[in-house]
N, C-alpha and C positions, 0 to 999 in steps of 0.2 A: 350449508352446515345443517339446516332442520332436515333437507334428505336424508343425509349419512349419519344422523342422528350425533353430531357432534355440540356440545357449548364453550368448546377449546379450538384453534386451529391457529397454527405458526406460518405467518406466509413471510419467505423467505427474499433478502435482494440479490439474491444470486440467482442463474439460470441450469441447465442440467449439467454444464462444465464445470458447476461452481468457480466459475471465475467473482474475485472481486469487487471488478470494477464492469459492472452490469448497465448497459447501457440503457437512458430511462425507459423508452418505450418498452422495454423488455423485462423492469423492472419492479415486478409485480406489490413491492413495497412500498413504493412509490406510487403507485397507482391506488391503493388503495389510502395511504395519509397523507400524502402532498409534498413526503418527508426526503430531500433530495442530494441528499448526501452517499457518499459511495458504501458504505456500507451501516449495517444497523437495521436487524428484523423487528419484528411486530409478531403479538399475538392476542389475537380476538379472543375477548372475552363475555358474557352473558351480557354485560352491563356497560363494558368497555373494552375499547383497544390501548395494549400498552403498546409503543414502542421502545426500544432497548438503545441508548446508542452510548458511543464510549466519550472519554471528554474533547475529543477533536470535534465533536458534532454539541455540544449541551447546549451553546446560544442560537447554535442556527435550526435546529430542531423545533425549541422555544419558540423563534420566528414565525415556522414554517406551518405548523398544523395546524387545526382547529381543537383547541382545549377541551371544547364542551365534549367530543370524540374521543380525546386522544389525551392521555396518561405519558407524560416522557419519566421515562426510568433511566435515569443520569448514573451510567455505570462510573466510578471509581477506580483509579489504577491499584491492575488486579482484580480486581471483580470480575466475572465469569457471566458471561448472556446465559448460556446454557441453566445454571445455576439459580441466577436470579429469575429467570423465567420458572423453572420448574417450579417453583417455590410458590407462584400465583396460582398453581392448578390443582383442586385439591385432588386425593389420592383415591378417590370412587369414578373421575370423570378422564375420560378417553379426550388425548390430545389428537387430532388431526394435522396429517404433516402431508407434503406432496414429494412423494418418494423420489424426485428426480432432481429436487432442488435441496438437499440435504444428503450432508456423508456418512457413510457408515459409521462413523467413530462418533458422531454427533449423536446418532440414534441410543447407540449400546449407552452413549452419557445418560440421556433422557429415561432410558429403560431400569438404569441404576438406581435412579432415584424415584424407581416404585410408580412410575408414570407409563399409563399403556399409551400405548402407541397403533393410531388407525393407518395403515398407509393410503394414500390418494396418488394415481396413477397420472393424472392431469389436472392441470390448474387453469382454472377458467379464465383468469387474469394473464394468461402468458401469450403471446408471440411465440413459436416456435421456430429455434435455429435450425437451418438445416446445412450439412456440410458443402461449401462451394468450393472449387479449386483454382478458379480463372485467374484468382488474383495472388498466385502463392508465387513465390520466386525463392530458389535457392542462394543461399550463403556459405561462407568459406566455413570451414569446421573438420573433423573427425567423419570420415562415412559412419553411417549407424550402424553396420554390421562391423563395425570394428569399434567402437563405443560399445557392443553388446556382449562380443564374440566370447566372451566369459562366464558367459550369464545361461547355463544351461535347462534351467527350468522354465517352465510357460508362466510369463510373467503379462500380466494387463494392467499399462499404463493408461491413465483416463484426464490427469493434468496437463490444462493446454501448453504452457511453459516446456514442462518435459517432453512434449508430445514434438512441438517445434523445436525444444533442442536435440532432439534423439536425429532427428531426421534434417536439419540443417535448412529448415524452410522457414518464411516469413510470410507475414499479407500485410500489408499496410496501409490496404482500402477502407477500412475501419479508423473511425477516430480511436488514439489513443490507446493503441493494440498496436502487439506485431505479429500476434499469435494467430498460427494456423488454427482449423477445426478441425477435429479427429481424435482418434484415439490409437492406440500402439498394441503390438502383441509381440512379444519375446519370446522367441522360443525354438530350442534347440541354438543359440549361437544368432539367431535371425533377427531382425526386424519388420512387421509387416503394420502399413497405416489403413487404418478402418476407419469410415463413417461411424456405424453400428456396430454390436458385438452380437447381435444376437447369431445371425447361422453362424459365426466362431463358435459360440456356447455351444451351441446345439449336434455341430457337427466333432466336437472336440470332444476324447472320451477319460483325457487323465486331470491332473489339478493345473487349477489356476491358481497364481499367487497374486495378492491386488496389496495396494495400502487402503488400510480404512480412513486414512485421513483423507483420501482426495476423491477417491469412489463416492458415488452416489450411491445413494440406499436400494433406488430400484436396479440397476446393475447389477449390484454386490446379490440383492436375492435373486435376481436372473441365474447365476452363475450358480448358484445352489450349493448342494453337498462338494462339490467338483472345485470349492473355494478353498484357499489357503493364504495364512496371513502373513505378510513380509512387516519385519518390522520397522523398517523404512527403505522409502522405496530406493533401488539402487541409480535410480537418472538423477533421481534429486539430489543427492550429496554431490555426483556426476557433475552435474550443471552449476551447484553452487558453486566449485572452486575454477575457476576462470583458467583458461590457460594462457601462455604466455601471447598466443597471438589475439586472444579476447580483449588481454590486458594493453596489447597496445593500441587495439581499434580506440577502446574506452578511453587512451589516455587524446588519443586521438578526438574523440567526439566531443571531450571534456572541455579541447583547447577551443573546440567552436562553442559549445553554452557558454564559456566564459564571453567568448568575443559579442555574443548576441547579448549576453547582459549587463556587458559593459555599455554597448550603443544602447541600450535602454535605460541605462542611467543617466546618459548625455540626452537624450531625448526628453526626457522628464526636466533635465536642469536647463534646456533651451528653448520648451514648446509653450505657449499659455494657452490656458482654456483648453486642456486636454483633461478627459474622465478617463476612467477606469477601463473601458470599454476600448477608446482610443489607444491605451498601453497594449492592452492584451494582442489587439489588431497588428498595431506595431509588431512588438514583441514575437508576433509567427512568421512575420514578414522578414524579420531578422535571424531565427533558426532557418527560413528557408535560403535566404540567400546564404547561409552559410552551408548548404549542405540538405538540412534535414529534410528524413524522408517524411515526418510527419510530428506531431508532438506527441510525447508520452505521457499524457495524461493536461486534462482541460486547464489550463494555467490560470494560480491562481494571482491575482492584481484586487488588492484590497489597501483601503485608504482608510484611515483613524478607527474610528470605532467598528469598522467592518476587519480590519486584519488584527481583532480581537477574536473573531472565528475562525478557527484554526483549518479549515477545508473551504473557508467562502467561496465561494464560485459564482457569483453572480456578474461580474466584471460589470457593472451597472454604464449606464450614460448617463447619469443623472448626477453620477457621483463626481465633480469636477476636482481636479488637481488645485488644491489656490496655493499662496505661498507658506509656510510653516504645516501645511501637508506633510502625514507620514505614509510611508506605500509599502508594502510587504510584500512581494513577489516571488510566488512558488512556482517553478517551471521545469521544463527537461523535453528533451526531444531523443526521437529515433534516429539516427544515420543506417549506414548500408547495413551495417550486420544486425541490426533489429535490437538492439541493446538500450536500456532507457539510463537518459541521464535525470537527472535531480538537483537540483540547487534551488535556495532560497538566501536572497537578501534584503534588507531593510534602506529605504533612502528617506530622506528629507526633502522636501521642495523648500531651499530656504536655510535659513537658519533654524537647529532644533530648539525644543526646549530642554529644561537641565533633566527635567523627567524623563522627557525619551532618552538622553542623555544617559542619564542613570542605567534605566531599564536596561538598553541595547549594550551598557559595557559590561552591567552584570551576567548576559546571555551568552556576550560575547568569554568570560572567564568560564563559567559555565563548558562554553565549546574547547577553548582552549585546554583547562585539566582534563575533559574527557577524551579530546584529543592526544592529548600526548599519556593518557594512561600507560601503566608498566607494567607488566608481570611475565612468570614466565610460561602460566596458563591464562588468555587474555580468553575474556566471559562477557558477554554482551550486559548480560546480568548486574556484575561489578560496575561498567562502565555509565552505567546507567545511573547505578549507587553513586558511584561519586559525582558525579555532573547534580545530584542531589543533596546531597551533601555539600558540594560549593554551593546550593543556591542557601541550605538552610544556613548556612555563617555568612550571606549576605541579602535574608530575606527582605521584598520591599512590601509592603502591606496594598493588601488589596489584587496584588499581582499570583496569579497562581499558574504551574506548570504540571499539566493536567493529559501528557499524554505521553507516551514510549519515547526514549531518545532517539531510536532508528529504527531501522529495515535493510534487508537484503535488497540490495538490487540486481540487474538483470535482462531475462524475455521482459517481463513483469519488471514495474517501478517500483512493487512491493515483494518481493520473494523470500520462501525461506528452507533452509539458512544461511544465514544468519537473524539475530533478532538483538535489536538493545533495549531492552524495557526490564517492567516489576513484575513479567511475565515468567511461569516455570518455561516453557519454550527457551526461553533467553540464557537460561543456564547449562549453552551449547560451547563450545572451545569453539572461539573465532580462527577460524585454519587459512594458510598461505594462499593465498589466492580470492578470499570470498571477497566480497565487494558490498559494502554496507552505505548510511548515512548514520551521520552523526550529527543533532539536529534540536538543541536545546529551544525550549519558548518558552515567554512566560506572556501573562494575558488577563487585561482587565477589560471585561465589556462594559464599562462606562468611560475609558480613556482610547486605547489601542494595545493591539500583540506585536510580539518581538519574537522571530524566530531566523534563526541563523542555520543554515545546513548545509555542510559538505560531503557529498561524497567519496568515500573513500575506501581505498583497498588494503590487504593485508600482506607482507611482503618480510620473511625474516623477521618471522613476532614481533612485526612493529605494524603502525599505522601510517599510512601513507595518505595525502589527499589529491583526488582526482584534480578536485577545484582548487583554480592559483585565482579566483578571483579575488581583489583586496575587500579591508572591509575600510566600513564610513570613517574616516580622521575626525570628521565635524562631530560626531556620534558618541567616540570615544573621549571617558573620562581616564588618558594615561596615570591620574595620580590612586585611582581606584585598581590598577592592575599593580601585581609586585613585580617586583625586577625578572623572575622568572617568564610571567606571563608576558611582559614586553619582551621580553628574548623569544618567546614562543611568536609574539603574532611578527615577528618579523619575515616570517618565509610568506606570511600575505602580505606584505607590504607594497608588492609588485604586481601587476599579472601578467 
């Protein structure tokens, strides 16, 4: 920072794909505050480093840094990183960004708000990806020149999701990925997969059209004048509405997470002196004998006061099962066509108490209304309102619900569109085909969290759920559900 004369700099936990879920060694955010959660940057400051993270991360964050260092900036649903960062920099002093780990549309945010911008070409904290191909194997799908053959202009796709869906390939040598590496060019009717864009750029002499949402900064100014702006990109709507044979692999994949989380419920109600650790081990042994090529993301097995953090991942050995244990279980695995699934449910070891009791049936009504929402424009937006709205007419003190109801799913276990939250994103028309979660929690870090999540697809403006997993009978208070709501959980009553 004193070379390049900077006392501002944003290191970011994404890599130059800006993927998500940035694996740690690679994740320069992480390396620099200890802070190990899948998403949520940092930016150094004269006196201090703040990190930004949203409420899925606010206890484990807490946990994880060193205070005396590090400032956590406990974002609020709605709140904006972008926003509440720029707002720490005053307006004479030059922020430092690493142009390959940040998107175009991030940048123009930060420039709006009267904040210069240094670009930095390499980041000294990073591993560099380079593209391999040994491990890519193709899927059943649409050929890419017939997914494109409509699309006449030179279009540069740079999102790994799109980039694997265009072209019908996977890699699954990667933890908790399906996504190839690469990047895409459209053009003329065509599809062509790159490593690099640069001799494209340079030998290419009319426009490029790119999304700023998913381009990197240094890309986007690689591309120069010869740039032009789509205003979403066309694979991504593409890819979010599932076709009928995606929808049946899914429902497919669906019936084996249920079957692997059913035996890890029986496992838990028949093992003693098993931890957190022992479940999760379980638990991949059980997606793989059914199938999976890999798990979609690092599962998460959190016990009392630990599945009060809404992304905990520690699966500890320390943490032992005893009886009146509560276990919170976020999982999902890959099968053949590279699709991620998603479920989360709650058990007891034991008999509950009337709390958990409470907790889990209010989450569960919660999932229910927002499950069966109606309308004849359904909005991720709305659906989110009201799964809030049933909590505020049965709020429990101390208990708070502190993050989006859902996500798209998908290549990615997070995709979008679709979106359920307090997010402007979210105020998208959920269409025939997309495929979401819907995924209410609530969370006290001095007792335990309670999160329930199905995913599900969109079929005839209605909602449909992937998951027939049942939920807890022992859990449920039936006299706190109304007559409607027992009508509702009855299609879980079986799996």
């Amino acid at each position: 920072m004193n070379e390049q004369g900077l006392n501002y700099l944003l290191i970011n936990s994404t890599n130059k794909y800006l993927v998500e879920y940035c694996p740690l060694p690679e994740n320069s955010r992480y390396k620099l505050t200890g802070f190990s959660g899948s998403t949520g940057d940092a930016l150094v400051a004269p006196d201090k480093i703040y990190l930004f993270v949203d409420g899925r991360y606010h206890i484990q964050a807490d946990l994880e840094v060193d205070h005396k260092l590090i400032t956590v900036v406990k974002l609020q649903a709605g709140q904006s990183f972008l926003h509440e960062m720029t707002l720490k920099i005053p307006n004479s002093e030059l922020l430092g960004v690493f142009s390959k780990k940040i998107s175009q549309k991030s940048i123009e945010y930060i420039q709006s708000k009267s904040v210069q911008v240094k670009f930095l070409d390499n980041d000294p904290l990073d591993n560099e990806i380079y593209f391999d191909n040994k491990n890519v194997v193709t899927v059943d799908g649409i050929p890419a020149n017939k997914k494109v053959e409509n699309i006449k202009d030179t279009v540069l796709i740079t999102n790994l999701e799109e980039v694997s869906y265009l072209f019908n390939l996977r890699d699954f040598s990667e933890n908790y990925s399906s996504k190839i590496k690469g990047k895409a060019v459209i053009s003329g009717g065509k599809a062509q997969l790159l490593d690099e864009i640069n001799d494209f750029v340079k030998n290419h002499s009319g426009e490029i059209y790119v999304d700023k949402s998913t381009i990197n900064a240094y890309d986007f100014n690689l591309i120069g004048n010869k740039v032009r702006i789509l205003e979403h990109s066309p694979i991504k709507l593409m890819k979010s509405i599932k076709t009928d044979d995606e929808l049946k692999h899914y429902k497919l994949s669906f019936e084996r997470t249920d079957k692997a989380v059913k035996a890890i419920r029986e496992y838990i109600e028949n093992s003693e002196n098993v931890s957190e650790f022992d479940i999760a081990e379980q638990l991949e042994k059980e997606f793989k004998k059914y199938g999976a090529k890999s798990l979609s993301f690092k599962s998460i097995v959190a016990k009392d006061k630990n599945s009060a953090l809404a992304h905990y991942s520690k699966c500890s050995k320390n943490e032992i099962i005893e009886d009146g244990s509560l276990i919170l279980i976020d999982c999902g695995a890959y099968y053949e066509q590279g699709l991620a699934t998603d479920i989360t449910r709650v058990f007891v070891k034991g008999q509950p108490t009337p709390m958990q009791i409470k907790v889990y049936t209010t989450v569960l009504k919660m999932f229910l209304n927002a499950y069966n929402y109606n309308s004849d424009k359904i909005v991720g937006y709305d659906i989110d309102d009201l799964a809030r709205k049933i909590y505020s007419e049965n709020e429990i003190e101390g208990f708070v619900f502190n993050h989006g109801l859902g996500h798209g799913i998908g290549i990615s276990v997070h995709e979008y569109p679709p979106n359920l939250s307090k997010n402007e994103m979210a105020k998208v028309e959920i269409k025939d085909g997309m495929c979401f979660t819907i995924e209410p929690g609530l969370y006290n870090e001095n007792y335990f969290g309670i999160r329930l999540e199905n995913s599900c697809y969109m079929m005839d403006g209605k909602i449909h759920s992937f998951v027939h997993m049942n939920y807890e009978k022992k859990l449920i208070d039936y006299d706190m559900l109304s007559s409607q709501e027992r009508e509702w959980l009855k299609e879980f009553e079986v799996i």
